[in-house]
C-alpha positions as CSV (number, residue, x, y, z in Angstrom):
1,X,22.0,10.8,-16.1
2,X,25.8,11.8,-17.7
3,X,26.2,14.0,-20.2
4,X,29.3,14.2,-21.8
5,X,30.3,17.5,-23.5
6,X,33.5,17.5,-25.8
7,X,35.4,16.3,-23.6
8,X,39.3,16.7,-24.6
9,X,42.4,15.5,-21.7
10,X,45.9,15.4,-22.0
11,X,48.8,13.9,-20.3
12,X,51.2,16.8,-21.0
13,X,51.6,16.6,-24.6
14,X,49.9,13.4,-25.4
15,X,46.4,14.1,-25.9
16,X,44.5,10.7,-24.8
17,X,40.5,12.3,-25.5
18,X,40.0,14.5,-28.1
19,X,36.3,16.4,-28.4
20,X,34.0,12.9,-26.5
21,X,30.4,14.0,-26.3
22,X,27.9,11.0,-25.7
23,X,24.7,11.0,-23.3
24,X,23.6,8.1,-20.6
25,X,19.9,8.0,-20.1
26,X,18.3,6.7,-16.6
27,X,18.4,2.9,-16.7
28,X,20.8,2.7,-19.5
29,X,23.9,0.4,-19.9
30,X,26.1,1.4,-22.3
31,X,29.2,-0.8,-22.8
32,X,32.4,1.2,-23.7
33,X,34.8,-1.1,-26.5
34,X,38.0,-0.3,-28.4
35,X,41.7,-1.9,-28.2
36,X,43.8,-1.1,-25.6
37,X,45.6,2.1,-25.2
38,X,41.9,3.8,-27.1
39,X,41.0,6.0,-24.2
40,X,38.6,3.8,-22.8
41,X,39.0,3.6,-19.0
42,X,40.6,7.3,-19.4
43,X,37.2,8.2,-20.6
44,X,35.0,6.8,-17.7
45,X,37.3,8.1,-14.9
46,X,36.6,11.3,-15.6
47,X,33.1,11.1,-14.8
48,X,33.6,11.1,-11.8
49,X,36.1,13.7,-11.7
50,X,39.1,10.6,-10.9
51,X,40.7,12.2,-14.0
52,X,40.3,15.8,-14.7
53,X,39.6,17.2,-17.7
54,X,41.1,20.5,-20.0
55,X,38.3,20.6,-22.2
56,X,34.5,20.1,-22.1
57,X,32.1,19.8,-19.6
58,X,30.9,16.6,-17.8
59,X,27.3,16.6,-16.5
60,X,26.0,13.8,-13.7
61,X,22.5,14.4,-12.6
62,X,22.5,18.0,-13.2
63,X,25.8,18.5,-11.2
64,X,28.6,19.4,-13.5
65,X,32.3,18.0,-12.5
66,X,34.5,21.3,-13.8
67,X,32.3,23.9,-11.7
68,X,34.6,25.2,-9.2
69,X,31.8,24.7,-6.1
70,X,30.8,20.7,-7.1
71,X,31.8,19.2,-3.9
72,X,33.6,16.5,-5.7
73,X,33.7,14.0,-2.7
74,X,29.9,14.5,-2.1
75,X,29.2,13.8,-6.1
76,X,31.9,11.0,-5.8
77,X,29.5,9.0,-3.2
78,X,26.6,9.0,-5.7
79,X,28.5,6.9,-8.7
80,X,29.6,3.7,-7.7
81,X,33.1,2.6,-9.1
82,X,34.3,-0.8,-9.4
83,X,37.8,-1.2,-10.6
84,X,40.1,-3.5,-12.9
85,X,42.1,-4.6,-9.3
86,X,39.6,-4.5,-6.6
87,X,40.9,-2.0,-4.5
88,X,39.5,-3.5,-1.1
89,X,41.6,-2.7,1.9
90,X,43.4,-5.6,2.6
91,X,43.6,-4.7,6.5
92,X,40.0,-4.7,6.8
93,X,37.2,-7.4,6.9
94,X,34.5,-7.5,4.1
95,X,32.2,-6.4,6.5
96,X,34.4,-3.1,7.2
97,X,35.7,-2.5,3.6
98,X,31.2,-2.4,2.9
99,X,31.0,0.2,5.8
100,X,34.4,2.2,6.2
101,X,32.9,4.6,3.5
102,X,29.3,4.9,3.9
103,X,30.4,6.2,7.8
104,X,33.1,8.3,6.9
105,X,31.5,9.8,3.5
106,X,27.6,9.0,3.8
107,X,27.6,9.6,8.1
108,X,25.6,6.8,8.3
109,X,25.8,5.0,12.1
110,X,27.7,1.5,12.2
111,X,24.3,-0.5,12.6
112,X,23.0,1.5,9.7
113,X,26.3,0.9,7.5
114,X,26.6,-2.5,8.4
115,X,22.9,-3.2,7.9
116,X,22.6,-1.7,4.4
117,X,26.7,-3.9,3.4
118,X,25.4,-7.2,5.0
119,X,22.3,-6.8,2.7
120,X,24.7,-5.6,-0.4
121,X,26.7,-8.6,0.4
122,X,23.7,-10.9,0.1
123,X,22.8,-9.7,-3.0
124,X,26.3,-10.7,-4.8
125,X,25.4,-14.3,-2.9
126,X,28.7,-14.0,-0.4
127,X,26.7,-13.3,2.9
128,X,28.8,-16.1,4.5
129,X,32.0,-14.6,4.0
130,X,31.7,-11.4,6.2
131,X,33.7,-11.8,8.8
132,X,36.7,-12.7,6.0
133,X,39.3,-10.7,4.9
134,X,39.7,-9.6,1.0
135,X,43.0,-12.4,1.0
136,X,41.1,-15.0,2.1
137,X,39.1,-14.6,-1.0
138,X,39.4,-15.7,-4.6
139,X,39.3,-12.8,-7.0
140,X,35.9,-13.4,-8.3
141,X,34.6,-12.9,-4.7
142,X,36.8,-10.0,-4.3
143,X,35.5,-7.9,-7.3
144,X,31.6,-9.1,-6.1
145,X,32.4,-7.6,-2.9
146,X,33.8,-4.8,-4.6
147,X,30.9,-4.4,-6.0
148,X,28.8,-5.0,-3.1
149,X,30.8,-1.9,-1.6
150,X,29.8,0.4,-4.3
151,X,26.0,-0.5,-4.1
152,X,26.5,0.2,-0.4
153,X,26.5,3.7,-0.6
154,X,23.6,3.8,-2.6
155,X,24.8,5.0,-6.0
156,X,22.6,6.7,-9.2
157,X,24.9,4.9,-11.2
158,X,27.7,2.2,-11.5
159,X,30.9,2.7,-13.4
160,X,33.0,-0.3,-14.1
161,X,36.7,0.0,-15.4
162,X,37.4,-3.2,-17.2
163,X,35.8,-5.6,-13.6
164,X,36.4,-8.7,-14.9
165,X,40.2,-8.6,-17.1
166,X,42.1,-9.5,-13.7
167,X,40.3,-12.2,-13.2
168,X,41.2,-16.0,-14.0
169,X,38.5,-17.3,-16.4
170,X,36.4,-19.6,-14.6
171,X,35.8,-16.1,-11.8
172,X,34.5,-14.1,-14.8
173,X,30.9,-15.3,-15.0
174,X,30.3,-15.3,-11.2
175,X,31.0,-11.1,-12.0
176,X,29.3,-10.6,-15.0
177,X,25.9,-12.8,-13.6
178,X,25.8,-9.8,-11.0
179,X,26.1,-7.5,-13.4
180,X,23.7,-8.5,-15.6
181,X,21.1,-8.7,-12.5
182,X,22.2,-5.2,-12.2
183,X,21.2,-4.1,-15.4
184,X,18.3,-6.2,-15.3
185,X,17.2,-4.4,-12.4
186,X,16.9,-0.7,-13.5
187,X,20.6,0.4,-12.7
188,X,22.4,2.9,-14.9
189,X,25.5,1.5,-16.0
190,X,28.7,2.5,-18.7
191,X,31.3,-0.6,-18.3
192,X,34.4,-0.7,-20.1
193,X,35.0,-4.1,-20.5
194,X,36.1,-6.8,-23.5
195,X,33.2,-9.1,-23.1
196,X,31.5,-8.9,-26.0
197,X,29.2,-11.4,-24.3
198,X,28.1,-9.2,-21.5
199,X,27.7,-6.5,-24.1
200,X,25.1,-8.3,-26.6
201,X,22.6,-9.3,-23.5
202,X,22.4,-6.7,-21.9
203,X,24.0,-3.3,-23.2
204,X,21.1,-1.0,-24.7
205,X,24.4,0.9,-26.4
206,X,28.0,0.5,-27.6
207,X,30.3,3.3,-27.9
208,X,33.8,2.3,-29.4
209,X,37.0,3.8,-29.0
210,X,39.9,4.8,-31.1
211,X,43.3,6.7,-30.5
212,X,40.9,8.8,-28.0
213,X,38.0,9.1,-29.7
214,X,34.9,7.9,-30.1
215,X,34.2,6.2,-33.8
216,X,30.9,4.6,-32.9
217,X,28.0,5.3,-30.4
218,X,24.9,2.8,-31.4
219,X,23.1,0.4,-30.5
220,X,23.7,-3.2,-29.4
221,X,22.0,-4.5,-32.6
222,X,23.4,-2.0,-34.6
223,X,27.2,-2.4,-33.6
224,X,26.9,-6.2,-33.7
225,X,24.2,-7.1,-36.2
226,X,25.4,-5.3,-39.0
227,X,29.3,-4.4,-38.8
228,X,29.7,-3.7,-42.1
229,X,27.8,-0.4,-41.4
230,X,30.5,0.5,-38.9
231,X,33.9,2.2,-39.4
232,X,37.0,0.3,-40.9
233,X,38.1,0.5,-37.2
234,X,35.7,-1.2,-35.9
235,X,35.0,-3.2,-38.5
236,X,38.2,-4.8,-37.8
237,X,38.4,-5.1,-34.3
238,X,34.7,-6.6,-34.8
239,X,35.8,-9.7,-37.2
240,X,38.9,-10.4,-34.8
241,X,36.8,-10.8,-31.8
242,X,33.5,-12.6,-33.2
243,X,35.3,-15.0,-35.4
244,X,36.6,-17.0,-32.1
């Protein structure tokens, strides 16, 4: 479903991915670790092209990102995004931030947009506040809906850029239980995110991150059930986060 080829971006100077080449299969969920500042949610922005790349070659579903004739937009409406801050439209009601885009992008007709959100909404369990706008809701509800907005228009696959680190604590399980339906379900998945949690039920694979680049790409069992396989990197970041 991705392929990632070498993949190498810098911010003048500063190169922040240097030479990333991993795969995602159909179906897979592949959790992406590593301390702040690694290249993490760098890394999954430029699948879908939100972040260019110098170097490399990203593939999604057979369409690559750097050829000059991928209609960006048009590839943009197949992978869902769900960010660290929600990005709703504050203006809007939850009903039009689920069908501003699958309109204006997708040309779907109002009944057909608002039929398909209403049902998205449902699914993240907040049918009843439709008619509410994104302030009126606690965070929690805001990244579900968020997330309801993304499965609107139908996406191959979900990318998630660190969903639930905004959020106060008691809101992050209300997020991650719809994520892990989502997995559950089939979806194709790569999540940058610091819950470990999340990442030992249901990731089939863990890359980590480092200074840009990726140290480890395994899976779940491997990364958690025997870190003293991994790299001194990881290693360490391992024994900080699963003493507590």
């Amino acid at each position: 479903m991705i392929q990632i080829q070498n993949i190498s971006k810098w911010y003048g100077s500063f190169q922040v991915l240097t030479d990333c080449t991993t795969s995602i299969q159909k179906g897979e969920v592949v959790v992406v670790c590593g301390p702040s500042g690694s290249g993490k949610s760098t890394l999954i922005k430029t699948v879908n092209a939100l972040e260019p790349i110098q170097k490399g070659d990203i593939v999604v579903n057979g369409t690559s990102i750097t050829d000059p004739k991928t209609d960006l937009p048009k590839l943009r409406s197949h992978v869902g995004m769900v960010f660290q801050h929600f990005e709703l439209f504050p203006h809007l009601s939850v009903t039009e931030n689920l069908t501003i885009a699958q309109v204006k992008v997708l040309g779907r007709s109002q009944d057909d947009a608002i039929a398909r959100g209403l049902k998205m909404l449902d699914r993240v369990g907040l049918s009843a506040h439709k008619d509410k706008f994104p302030g009126q809701l606690s965070g929690g509800q805001q990244q579900r809906v968020a997330i309801a907005r993304a499965l609107s228009m139908d996406p191959i696959v979900m990318l998630f850029d660190e969903p639930t680190s905004a959020l106060d604590p008691e809101m992050v399980g209300e997020v991650l239980d719809v994520m892990v339906k989502l997995a559950q379900e089939g979806m194709t998945m790569m999540v940058v995110t610091h819950e470990m949690g999340f990442a030992k039920k249901v990731s089939h694979r863990v890359i980590f991150m480092d200074a840009g680049k990726i140290v480890e790409d395994c899976r779940k069992d491997e990364f958690f059930g025997n870190p003293e396989a991994r790299s001194p990197r990881a290693k360490d970041f391992l024994s900080k986060i699963l003493s507590h």
